[in-house]
Structures are given as C-alpha cells and as structure tokens.
C-alpha positions in Angstrom: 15.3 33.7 42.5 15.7 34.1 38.4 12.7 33.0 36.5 13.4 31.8 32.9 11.0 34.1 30.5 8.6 31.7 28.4 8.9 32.9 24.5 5.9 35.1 24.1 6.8 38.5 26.0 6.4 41.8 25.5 8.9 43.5 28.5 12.3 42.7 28.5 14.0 44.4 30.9 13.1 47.3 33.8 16.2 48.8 35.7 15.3 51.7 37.6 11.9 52.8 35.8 13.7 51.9 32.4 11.3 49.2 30.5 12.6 48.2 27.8 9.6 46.2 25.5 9.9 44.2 23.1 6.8 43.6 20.8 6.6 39.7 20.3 4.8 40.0 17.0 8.0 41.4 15.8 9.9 38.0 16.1 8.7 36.6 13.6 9.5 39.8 10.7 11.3 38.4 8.1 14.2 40.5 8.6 15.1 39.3 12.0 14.7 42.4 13.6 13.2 42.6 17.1 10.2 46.3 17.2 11.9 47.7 20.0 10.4 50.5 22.5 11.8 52.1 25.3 9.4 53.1 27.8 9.5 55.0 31.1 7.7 56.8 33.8 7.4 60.5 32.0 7.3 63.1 35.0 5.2 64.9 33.3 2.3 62.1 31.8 2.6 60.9 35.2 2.9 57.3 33.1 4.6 54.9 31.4 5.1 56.3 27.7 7.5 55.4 25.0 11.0 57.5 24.8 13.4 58.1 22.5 17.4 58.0 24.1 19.0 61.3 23.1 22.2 60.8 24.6 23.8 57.9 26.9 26.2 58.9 29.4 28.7 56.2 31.3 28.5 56.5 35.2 30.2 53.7 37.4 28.8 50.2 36.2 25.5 52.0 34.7 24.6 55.1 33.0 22.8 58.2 32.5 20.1 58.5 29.6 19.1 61.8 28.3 15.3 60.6 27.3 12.3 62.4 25.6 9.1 61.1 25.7 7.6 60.6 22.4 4.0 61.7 23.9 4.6 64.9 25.9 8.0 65.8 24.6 9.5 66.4 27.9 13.4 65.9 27.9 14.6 64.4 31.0 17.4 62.4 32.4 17.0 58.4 33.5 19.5 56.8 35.6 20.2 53.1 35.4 21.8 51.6 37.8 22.8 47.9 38.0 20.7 45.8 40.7 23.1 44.6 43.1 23.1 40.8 43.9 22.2 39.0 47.4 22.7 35.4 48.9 20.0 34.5 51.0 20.8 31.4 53.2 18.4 29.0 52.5 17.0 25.3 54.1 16.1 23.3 51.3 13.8 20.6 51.8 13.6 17.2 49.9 11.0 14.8 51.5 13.0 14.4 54.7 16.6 15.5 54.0 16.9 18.9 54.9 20.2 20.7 52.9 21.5 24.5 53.3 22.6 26.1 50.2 22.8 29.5 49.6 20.1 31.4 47.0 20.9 34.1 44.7 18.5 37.2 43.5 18.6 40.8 43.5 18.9 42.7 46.5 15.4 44.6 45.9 13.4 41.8 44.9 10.6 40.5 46.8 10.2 37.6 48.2 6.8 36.3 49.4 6.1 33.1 51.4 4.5 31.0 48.6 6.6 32.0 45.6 8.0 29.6 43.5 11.8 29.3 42.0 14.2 26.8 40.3 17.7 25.7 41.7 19.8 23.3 41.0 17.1 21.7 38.4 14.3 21.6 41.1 11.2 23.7 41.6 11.0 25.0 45.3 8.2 26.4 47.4 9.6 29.1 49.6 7.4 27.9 52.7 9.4 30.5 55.9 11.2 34.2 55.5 12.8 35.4 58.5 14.4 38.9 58.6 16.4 40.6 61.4 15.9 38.8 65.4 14.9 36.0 63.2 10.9 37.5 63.0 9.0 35.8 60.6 7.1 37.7 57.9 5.2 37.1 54.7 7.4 39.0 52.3 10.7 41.0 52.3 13.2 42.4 49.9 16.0 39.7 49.3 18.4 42.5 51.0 16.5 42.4 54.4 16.1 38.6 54.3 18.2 36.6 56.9 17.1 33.3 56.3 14.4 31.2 54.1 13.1 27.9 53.9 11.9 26.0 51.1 10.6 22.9 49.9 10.5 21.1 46.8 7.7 20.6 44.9 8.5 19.1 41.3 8.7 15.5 43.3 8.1 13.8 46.9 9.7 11.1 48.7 7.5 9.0 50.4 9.1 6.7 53.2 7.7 3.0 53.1 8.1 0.3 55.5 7.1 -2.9 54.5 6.1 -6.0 57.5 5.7 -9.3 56.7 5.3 -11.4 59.9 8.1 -10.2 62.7 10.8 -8.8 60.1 10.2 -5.4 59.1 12.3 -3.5 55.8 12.2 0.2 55.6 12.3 1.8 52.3 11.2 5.1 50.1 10.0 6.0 46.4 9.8 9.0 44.5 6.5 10.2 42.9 4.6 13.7 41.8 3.7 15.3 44.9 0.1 14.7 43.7 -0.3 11.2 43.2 -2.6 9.6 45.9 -2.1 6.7 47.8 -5.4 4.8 49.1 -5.7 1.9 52.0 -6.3 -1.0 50.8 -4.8 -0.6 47.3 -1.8 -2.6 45.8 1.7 -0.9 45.4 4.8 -3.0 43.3 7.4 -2.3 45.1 10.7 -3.4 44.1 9.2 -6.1 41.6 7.1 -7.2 44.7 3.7 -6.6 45.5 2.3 -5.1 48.8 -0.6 -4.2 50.1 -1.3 -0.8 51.8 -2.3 -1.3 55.7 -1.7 2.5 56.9 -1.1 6.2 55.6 0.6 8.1 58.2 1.0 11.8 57.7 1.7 14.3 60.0 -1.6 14.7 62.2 -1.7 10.7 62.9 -1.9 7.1 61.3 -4.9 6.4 59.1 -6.5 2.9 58.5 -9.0 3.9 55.6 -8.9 6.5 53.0 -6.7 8.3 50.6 -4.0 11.1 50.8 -1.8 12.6 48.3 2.0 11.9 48.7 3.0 15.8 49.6 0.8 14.8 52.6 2.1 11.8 53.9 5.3 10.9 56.1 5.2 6.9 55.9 3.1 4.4 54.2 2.8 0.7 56.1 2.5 -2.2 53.8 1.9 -5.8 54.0 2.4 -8.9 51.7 -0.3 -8.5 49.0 -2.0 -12.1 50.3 -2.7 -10.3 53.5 -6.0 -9.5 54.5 -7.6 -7.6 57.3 -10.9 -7.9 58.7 
C-alpha cells in the first residue's frame, strides 16, 4: 500500500529509527545538490536529532551505522534493516463486480479501515481487515492481516434500467462517486433521453429526492415524454 510522495517533502526515508530528511528548499540550489540530514532517535536526547555516519558496516541485506549525534555527541550504533514485503489477499470492489487480487506493502505497516491506496491505476477505500479466525478489526500490521476488502472510489458504476411500455433494457454508466442523481430530472442516455422514475439504493426504492451515485444500486427511467402524476 505505496503512496507516491507529492514534490514538496522534507523526510525521505525511515528504516528502523533512521530518517533520512531532505530539506525541500534545497531543490531548487543552483548546483543541483539536495541539503541532506540524517536524523535519529539519540539515546541519550531521548529525540530525534541530526547525526553524522562515522562508519557503515555491511550486515545481510542491510547495515550497521556507527552514528554521532551532532547535538549531544553520543556515538552509537544504528541498525538498518530492510522492511520485508507482504501480500495481503484482497476483494476489490468496482460498483458490482467484485475481483481478488493480491496487495503488496511492508510487513509492519499499518493498515486502518478507511485508508486510502492506488492499484492498478485506481484509488481504493480499504472498507474490511480481517486477521487470524477471520476477526474483524480496525487496523493491523500488513504481517497479521489475512484478508481485506476494498472499494474503489476514483469512479462508480451505476446500474440503469430503462422501461418503456412492457419491454424493459438494462444498462450501466460510469460517473464520479459524487455526482447526484435527482427524481424527476432528465439523463441522455445512449444519445436518448430518459426520464428518472426511481433511485434505488441499498435501504429501498425512492420516488422523490436525490442521492449521490456511491449511494445508489439502480436507477429506473422512463421515455422523457413520460409523466407521472
């Protein structure tokens, strides 16, 4: 669950207590060169303070720094480890086709019900965690996650079905999740135009009134001529 970072940041990077900042004012020097700090929790300060990297030792797929802290000077050792990766079996869900796909992200990150994430060119809504017996809960590291479920939210696909006398046509369209729909209004549908009877959305049919599209299930139209009383 990998967020692209916009182009104004300050923190680059945190592996194990390890920031590493960058200073966004310092992209724009005309040397090119990015103001980089390295910053850590200083057992000492009992903070976050900026070190300096004395000596980088290899272990495994990380390494060891030998840090100080430019505040305190205490010398001390920082180990960086890589994070390992997770799948997390997922139900994706766009409109009413449901797909399973499997999500990547750390094994220690968090995942809360509500959060938001990109895959495969969509925004998703992760709506459902379940870890182990299949208990739901609210958030969970990515490691202790057994399944999730998701919906999109970047678009909605509404279901239509359009009645004109005995001879009814089923249909769909795609729209921001916000756009509202409103009885009574027109709707071109297919170079046609329709009138809406009835919003249907999951808590009943509705004869009068308006609803976004992330709320509805079906909208029932008739010929545009139509009228009720």
């Amino acid at each position: 669950m990998r967020a692209a970072l916009g182009s104004n940041y300050s923190i680059i990077a945190y592996v194990d207590g390890f920031k590493r900042v960058v200073h966004s004012g310092a992209l724009v020097q005309p040397d090119d060169q990015t103001d980089v700090a390295d910053v850590a929790i200083c057992p000492n300060c009992s903070g976050l303070a900026e070190h300096e990297v004395l000596r980088r030792t290899p272990r495994g797929p990380g390494e060891d720094l030998l840090a100080k802290c430019m505040d305190c000077g205490v010398v001390h050792t920082i180990e960086l480890r890589p994070t390992k990766g997770v799948g997390i079996t997922a139900t994706l869900s766009d409109g009413q086709l449901s797909t399973s796909d499997v999500i990547e992200a750390d094994e220690d990150e968090v995942i809360s019900v509500g959060d938001l994430f990109k895959h495969d060119e969509a925004d998703w809504e992760v709506t459902r965690i379940d870890g182990g017996a299949s208990r739901p809960f609210d958030r969970l590291p990515a490691g202790e996650i057994r399944a999730l479920w998701a919906v999109r939210k970047d678009k909605a696909v509404v279901r239509l079905t359009m009645t004109e006398g005995e001879d009814s046509v089923a249909s769909s369209i795609e729209c921001e999740p916000d756009r509202v729909f409103s009885c009574g209004k027109i709707l071109d549908v297919d170079g046609r135009r329709w009138r809406i009877r009835a919003l249907h959305t999951g808590r009943g049919r509705t004869l009068s009134g308006s609803r976004a599209a992330s709320e509805l299930r079906r909208i029932y139209l008739h010929p545009a001529e139509k009228r009720w009383n």
